[in-house]
C-alpha positions as CSV (number, residue, x, y, z in Angstrom):
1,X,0.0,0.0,0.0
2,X,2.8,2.2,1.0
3,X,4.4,2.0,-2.6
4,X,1.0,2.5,-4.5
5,X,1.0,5.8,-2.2
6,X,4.7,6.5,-3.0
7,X,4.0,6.1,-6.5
8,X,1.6,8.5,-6.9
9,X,3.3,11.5,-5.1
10,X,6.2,10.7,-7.3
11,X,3.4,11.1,-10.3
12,X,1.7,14.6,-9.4
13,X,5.4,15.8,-8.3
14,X,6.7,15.1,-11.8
15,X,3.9,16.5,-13.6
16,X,4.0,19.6,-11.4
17,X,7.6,19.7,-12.2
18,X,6.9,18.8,-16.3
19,X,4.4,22.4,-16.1
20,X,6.7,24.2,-14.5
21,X,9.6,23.9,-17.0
22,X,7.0,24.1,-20.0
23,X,6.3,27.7,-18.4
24,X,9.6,28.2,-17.8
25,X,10.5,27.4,-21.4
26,X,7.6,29.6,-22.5
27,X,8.6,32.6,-21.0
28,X,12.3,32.3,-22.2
29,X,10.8,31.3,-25.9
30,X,8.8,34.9,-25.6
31,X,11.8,37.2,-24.1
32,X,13.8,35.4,-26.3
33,X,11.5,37.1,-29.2
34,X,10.9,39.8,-28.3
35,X,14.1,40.3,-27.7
36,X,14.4,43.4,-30.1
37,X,12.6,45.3,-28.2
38,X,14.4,45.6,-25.2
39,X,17.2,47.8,-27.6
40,X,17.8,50.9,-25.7
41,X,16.0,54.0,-28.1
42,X,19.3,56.3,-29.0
43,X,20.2,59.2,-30.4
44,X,21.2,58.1,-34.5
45,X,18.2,55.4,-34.0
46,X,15.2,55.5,-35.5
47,X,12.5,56.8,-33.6
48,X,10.1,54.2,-32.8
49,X,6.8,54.3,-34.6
50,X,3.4,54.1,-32.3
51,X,-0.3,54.9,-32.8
52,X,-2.3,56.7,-30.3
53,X,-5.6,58.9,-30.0
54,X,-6.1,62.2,-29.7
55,X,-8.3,64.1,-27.5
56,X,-11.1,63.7,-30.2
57,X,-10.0,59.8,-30.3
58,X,-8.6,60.5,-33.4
59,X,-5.9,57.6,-34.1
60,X,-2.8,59.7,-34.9
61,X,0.6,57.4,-35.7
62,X,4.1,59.4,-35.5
63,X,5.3,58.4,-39.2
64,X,2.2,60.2,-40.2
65,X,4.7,63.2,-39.2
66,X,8.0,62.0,-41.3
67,X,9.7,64.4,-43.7
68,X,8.7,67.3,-40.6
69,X,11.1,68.1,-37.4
70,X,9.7,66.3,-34.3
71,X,8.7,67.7,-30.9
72,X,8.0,64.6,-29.0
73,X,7.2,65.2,-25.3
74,X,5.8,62.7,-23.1
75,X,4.6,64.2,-20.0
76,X,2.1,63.9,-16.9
77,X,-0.7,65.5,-15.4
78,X,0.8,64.5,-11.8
79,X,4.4,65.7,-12.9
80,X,5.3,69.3,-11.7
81,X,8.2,69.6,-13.8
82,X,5.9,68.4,-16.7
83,X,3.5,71.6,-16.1
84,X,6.4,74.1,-14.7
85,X,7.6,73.4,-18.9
86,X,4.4,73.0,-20.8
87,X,4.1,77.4,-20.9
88,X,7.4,77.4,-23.1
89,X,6.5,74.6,-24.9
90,X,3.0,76.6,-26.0
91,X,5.3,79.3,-27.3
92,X,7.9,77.3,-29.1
93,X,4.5,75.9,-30.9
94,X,2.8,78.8,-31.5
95,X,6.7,80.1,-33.1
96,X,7.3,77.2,-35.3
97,X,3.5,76.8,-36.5
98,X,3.5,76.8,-40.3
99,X,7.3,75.7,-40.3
100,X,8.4,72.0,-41.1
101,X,7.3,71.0,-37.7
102,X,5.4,69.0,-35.7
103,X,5.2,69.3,-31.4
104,X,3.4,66.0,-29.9
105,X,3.0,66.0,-26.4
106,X,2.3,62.1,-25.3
107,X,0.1,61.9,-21.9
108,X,1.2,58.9,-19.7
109,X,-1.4,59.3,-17.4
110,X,-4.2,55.8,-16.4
111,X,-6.7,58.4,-15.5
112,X,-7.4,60.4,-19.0
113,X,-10.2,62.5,-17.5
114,X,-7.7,64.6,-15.8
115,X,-6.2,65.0,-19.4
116,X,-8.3,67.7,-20.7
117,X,-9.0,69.7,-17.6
118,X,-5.4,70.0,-17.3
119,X,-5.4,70.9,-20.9
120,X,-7.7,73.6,-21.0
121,X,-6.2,75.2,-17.2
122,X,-3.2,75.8,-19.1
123,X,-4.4,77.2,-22.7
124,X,-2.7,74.9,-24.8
125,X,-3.0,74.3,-28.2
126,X,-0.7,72.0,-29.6
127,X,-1.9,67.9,-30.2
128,X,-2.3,66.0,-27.2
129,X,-2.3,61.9,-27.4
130,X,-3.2,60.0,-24.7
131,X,-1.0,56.8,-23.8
132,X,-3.1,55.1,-21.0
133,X,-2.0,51.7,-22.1
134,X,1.7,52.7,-22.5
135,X,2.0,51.7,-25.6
136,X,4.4,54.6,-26.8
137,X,6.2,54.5,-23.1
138,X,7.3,51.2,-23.6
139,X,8.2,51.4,-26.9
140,X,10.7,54.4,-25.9
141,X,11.4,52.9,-22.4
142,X,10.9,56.1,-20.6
143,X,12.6,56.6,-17.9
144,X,10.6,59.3,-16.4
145,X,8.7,62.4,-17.3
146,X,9.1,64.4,-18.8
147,X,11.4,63.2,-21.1
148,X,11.5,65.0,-24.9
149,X,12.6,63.3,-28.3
150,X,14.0,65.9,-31.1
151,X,13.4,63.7,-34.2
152,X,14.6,64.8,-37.6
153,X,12.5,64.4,-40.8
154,X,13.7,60.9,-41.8
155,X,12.6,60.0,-38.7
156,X,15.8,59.6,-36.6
157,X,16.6,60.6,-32.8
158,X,18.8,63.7,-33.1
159,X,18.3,64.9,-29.5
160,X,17.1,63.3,-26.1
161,X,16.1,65.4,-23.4
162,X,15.4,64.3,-19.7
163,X,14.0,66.1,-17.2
164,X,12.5,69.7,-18.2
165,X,13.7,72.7,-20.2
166,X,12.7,76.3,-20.8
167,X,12.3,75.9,-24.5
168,X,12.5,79.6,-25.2
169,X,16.0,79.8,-24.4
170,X,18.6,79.7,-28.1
171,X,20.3,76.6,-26.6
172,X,17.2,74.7,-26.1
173,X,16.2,75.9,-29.7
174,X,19.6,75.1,-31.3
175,X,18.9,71.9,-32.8
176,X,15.1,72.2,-33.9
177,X,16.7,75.4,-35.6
178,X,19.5,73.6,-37.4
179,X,17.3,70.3,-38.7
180,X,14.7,73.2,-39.7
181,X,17.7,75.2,-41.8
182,X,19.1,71.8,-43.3
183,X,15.3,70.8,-44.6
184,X,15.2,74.1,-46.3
185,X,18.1,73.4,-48.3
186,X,16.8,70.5,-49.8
């Protein structure tokens, strides 16, 4: 009787040991695939491509934008820094409106019904997409908010900006400014 019993603990152990190491195997067969996209996102790299809504839930994709200087901010409702820089970034838009560029201010916030409010509080006016699934954060594996993408118009990461900036001041503007001279001379 004793062996019968013995036998069969031996049988559910090595099945619970034969699931295990399927999952085990599973989850090393998925990172091991998606191995790609655990590639840091560098300046010289190109700037991953997402698709997100709008405050209209308008599906808006950032290679809709290519062949135009990018302005890619992602940003936070709950981030003071985030708000303390949003004033500049209004004016740098309302400046560079009608020029080869594009500002695109990516909302990581879960709660999107504090989007708008915060939206209208501070009069601005350039698009807004919302990112409640993180989507776009993973893809660019933020690191924190804000954090700001200068992306040329083939699409590349030029500049990478962490933390915030006053983006009337020349040295914040330098490389927009450049990119925008070079895609006039072509």
């Amino acid at each position: 009787m004793e062996v019968q019993i013995e036998k069969k603990g031996v049988k559910k152990y090595g099945i619970i040991i034969a699931i295990v190491l399927i999952v085990i195997a599973g989850i090393i067969y998925y990172e091991w695939k998606n191995f790609e996209s655990y590639k840091p996102v560098v300046i010289g790299s190109p700037a991953p491509d997402f698709e997100l809504k709008d405050l209209t839930k308008k599906p808006v994709k950032l290679s809709d934008y290519k062949g135009k200087v990018i302005f890619l901010n992602f940003w936070a409702t709950w981030c003071k820094p985030c708000k303390e820089e949003m004033p500049s970034m209004e004016l740098l838009y309302k400046a560079m409106k009608g020029k080869d560029f594009e500002m695109i201010a990516v909302s990581i916030d879960r709660d999107i019904a504090k989007v708008e409010p915060f939206i209208k509080d501070l009069k601005l006016s350039f698009p807004v997409l919302l990112d409640f699934m993180g989507k776009a954060d993973r893809r660019y594996k933020l690191t924190g908010v804000p954090e700001t993408y200068i992306i040329d118009q083939n699409g590349v990461i030029v500049e990478k900006i962490l933390g915030p900036r006053d983006w009337t001041r020349p040295e914040s503007l330098q490389t927009i400014l450049e990119l925008l001279k070079k895609g006039q001379g072509k």
